[in-house]
Z-matrix of the N, CA and C atoms (Angstrom, degrees):
N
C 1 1.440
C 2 1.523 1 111.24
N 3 1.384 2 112.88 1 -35.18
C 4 1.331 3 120.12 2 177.48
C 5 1.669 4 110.73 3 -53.41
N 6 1.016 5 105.79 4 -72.14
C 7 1.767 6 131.13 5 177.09
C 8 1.902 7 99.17 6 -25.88
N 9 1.300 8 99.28 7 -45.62
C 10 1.572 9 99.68 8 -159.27
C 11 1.600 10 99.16 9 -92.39
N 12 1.286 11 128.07 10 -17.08
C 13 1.518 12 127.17 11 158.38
C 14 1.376 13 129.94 12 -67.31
N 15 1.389 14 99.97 13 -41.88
C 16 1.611 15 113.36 14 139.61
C 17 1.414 16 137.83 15 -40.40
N 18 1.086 17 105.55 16 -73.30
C 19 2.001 18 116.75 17 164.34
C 20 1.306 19 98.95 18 -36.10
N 21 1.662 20 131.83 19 -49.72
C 22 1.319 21 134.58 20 -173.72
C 23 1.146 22 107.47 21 -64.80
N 24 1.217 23 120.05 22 -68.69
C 25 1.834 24 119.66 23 -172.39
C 26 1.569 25 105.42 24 -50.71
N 27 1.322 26 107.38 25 -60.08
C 28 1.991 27 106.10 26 174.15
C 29 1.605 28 120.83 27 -38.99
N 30 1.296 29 107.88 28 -28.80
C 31 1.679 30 111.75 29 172.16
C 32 0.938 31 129.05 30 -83.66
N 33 1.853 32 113.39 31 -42.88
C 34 1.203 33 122.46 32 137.26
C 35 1.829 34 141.54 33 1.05
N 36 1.206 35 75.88 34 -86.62
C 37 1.685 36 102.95 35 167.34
C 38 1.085 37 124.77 36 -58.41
N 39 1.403 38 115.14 37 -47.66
C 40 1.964 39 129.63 38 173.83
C 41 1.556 40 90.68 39 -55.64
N 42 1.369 41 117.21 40 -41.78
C 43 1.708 42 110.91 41 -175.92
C 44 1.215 43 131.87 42 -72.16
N 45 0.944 44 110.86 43 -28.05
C 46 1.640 45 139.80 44 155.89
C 47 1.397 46 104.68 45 -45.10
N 48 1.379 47 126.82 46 -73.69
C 49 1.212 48 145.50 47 -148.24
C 50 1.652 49 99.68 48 -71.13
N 51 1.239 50 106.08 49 -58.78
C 52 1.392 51 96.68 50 168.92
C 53 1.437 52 130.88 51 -63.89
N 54 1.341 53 98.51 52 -44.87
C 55 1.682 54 88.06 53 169.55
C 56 1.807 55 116.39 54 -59.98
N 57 1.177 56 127.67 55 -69.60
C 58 1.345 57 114.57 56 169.64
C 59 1.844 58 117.27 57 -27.03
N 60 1.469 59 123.04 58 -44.11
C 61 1.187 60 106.32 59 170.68
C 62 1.093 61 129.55 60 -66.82
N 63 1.239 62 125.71 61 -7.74
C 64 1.471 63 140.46 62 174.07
C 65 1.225 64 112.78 63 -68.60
N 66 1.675 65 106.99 64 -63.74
C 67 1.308 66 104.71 65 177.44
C 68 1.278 67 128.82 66 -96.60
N 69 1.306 68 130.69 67 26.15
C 70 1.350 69 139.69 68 114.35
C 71 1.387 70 147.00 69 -52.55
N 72 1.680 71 92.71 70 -20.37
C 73 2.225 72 107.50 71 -174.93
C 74 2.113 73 70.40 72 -82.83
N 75 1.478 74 111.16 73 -41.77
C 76 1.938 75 108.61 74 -143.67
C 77 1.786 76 103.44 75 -80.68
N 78 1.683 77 123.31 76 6.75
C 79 1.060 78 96.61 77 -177.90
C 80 1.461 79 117.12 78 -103.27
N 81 1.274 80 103.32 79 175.89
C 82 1.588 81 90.13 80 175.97
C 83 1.575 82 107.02 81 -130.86
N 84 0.862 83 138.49 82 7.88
C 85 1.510 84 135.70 83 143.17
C 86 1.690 85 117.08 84 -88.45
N 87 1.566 86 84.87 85 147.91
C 88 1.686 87 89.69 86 -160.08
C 89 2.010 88 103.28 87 -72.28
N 90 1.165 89 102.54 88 -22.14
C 91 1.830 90 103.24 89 -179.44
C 92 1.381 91 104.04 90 -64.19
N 93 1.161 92 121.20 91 -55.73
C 94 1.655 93 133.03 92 162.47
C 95 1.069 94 122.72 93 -22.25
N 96 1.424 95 92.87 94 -63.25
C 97 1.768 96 103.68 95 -169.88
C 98 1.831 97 104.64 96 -79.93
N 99 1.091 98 127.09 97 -35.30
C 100 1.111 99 127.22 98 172.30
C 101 1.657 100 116.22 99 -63.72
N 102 1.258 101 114.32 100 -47.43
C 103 2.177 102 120.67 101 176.21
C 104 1.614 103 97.81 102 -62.95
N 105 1.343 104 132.20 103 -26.35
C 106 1.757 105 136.74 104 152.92
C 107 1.009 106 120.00 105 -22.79
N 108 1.708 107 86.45 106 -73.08
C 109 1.240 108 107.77 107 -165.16
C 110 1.819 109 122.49 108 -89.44
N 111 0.943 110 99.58 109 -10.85
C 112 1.783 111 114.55 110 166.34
C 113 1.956 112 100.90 111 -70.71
N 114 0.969 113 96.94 112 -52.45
C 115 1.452 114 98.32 113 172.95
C 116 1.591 115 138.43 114 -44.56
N 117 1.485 116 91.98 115 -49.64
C 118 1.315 117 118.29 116 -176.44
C 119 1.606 118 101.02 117 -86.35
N 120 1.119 119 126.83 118 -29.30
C 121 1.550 120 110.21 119 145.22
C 122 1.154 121 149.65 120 -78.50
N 123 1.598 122 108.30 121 -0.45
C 124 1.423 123 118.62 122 174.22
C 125 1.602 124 102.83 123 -94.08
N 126 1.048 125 115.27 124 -37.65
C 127 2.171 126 120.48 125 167.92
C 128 1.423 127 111.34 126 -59.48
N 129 1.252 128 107.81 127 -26.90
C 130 1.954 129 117.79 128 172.65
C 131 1.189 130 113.99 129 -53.96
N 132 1.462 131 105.58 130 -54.83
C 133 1.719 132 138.27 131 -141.21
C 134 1.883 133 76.72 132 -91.97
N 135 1.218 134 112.04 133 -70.73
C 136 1.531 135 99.48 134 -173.21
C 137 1.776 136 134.70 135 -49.87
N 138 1.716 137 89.72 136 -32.46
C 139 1.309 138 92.97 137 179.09
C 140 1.569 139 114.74 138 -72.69
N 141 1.328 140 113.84 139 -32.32
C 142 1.547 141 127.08 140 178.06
C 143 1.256 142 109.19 141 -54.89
N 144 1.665 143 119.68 142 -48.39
C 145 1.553 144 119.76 143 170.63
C 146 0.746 145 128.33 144 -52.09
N 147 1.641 146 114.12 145 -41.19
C 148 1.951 147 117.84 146 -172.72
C 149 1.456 148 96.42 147 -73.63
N 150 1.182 149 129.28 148 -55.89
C 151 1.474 150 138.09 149 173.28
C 152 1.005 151 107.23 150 -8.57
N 153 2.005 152 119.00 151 -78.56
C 154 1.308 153 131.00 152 170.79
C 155 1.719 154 130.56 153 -36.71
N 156 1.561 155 95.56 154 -46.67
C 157 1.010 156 105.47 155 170.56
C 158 1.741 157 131.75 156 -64.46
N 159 1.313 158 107.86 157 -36.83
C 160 1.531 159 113.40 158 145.99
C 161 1.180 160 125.16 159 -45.95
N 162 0.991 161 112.46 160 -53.43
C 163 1.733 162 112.72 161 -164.81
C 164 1.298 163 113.66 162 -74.91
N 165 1.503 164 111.16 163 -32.88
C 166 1.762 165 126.97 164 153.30
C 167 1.370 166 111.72 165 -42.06
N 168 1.356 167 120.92 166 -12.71
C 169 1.441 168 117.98 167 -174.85
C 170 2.226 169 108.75 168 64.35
N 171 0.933 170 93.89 169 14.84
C 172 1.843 171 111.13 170 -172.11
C 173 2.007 172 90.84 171 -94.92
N 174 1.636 173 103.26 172 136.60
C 175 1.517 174 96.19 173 -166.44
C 176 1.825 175 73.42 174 -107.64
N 177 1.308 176 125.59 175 178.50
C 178 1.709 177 125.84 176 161.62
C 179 1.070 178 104.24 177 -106.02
């Protein structure tokens, strides 16, 4: 059950990530494009952790 809450959050996040990069390449004010892009590095930063944390064999 763990594994598959996982798979979820990891897809999750990959979905996130792209969408925020999207609408960060699409804005055209710099406040915009910057609250995007704050975003799209905090879904990075998370997905990279859980990542680690998988591969650690560590469940959260």
């Amino acid at each position: 059950m763990d594994a598959i809450i996982q798979t979820l959050k990891l897809r999750y996040y990959a979905r996130l990530i792209n969408k925020y990069s999207q609408k960060s390449n699409k804005a055209a004010l710099g406040l915009d494009r910057n609250l995007y892009f704050q975003k799209y590095c905090y879904y990075q930063d998370k997905l990279r952790m859980l990542q680690e944390e998988i591969s650690a064999g560590r469940s959260i």
